[in-house]
N, C-alpha and C positions, 0 to 999 in steps of 0.2 A: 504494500500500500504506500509505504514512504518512498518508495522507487518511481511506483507512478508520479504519487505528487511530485516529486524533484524532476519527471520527465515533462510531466504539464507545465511547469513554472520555468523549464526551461526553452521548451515551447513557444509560450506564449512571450516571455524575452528576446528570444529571437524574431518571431513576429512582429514585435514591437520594435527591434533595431530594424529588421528589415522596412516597415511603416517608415522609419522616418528618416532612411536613408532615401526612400520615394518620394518621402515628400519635401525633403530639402535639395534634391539634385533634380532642379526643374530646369526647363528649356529657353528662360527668357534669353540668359545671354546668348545663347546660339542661335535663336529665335531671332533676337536683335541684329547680332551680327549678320546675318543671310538674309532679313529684311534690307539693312543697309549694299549688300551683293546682289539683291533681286536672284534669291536662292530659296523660294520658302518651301519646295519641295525637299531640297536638302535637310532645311531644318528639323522635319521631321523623321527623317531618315538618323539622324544622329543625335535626336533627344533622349534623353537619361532618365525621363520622369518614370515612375513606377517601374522600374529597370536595377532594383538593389541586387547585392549579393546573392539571395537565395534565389532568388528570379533567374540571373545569370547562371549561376549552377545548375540548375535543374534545362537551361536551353542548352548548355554545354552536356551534358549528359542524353538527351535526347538527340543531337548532332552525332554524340561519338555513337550510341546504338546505330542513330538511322545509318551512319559510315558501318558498320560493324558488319549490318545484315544485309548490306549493300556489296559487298567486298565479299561476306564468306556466309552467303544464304546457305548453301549446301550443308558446309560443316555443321552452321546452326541447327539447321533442322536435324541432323545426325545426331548432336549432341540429346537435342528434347528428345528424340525419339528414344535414345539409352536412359534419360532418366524417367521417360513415362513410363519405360520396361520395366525399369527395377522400384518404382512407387505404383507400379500394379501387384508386381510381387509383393511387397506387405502389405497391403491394399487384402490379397486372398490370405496373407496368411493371418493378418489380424480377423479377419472373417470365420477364416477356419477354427482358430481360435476361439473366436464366440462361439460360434456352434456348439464347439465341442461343451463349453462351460455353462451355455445353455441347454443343453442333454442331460449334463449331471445335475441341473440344478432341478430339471423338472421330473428327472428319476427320483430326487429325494424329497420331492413335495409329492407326486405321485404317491411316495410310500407313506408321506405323512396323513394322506387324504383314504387313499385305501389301503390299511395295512394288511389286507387280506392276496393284495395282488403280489 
């Protein structure tokens, strides 16, 4: 419970830096500058506003995948496909395992219900 909380609170701190690195890193001065150039397509092309750190990371992560599966689809899908193999196998064998402790369970209530059986 105190893991969570210190993970919420860390959370929403980081939300909060990212908040207000968005709201402090706005477009006037490039905005300005490229009005004065007769550039305003630019300026929005290279504004910063809602653009913090987690923003950036998270479009950098999403780049390097979309390169990743671009480059080595094949492999990728080899790879899912070995681990969908082997998370089906415990998949049957956690199953098997109920079963089986579902059998015992209902052999010993059977006995408790008709002990004549």
């Amino acid at each position: 419970m105190v893991v969570a909380r210190r993970a919420l609170i860390l959370a929403a701190l980081w939300l909060l830096f990212e908040g207000l690195i968005s709201l402090l890193a706005t477009c006037d001065q490039v905005a300005e500058q490229a009005s004065q150039h007769g550039g305003s397509e630019q300026a929005q092309k290279h504004c910063s506003a809602l653009t913090g750190p987690l923003v950036s990371i998270v479009w950098a992560v999403i780049y390097w995948a979309g390169h990743v599966l671009e480059g080595y689809g094949e492999a990728v899908i080899a790879a899912f496909t070995v681990v969908l193999a082997i998370a089906t196998g415990f998949l049957y064998r956690a199953t098997r395992d109920l079963v089986r402790a579902l059998r015992i369970r209902l052999s010993d209530s059977c006995a408790l219900i008709f002990p004549w059986s």
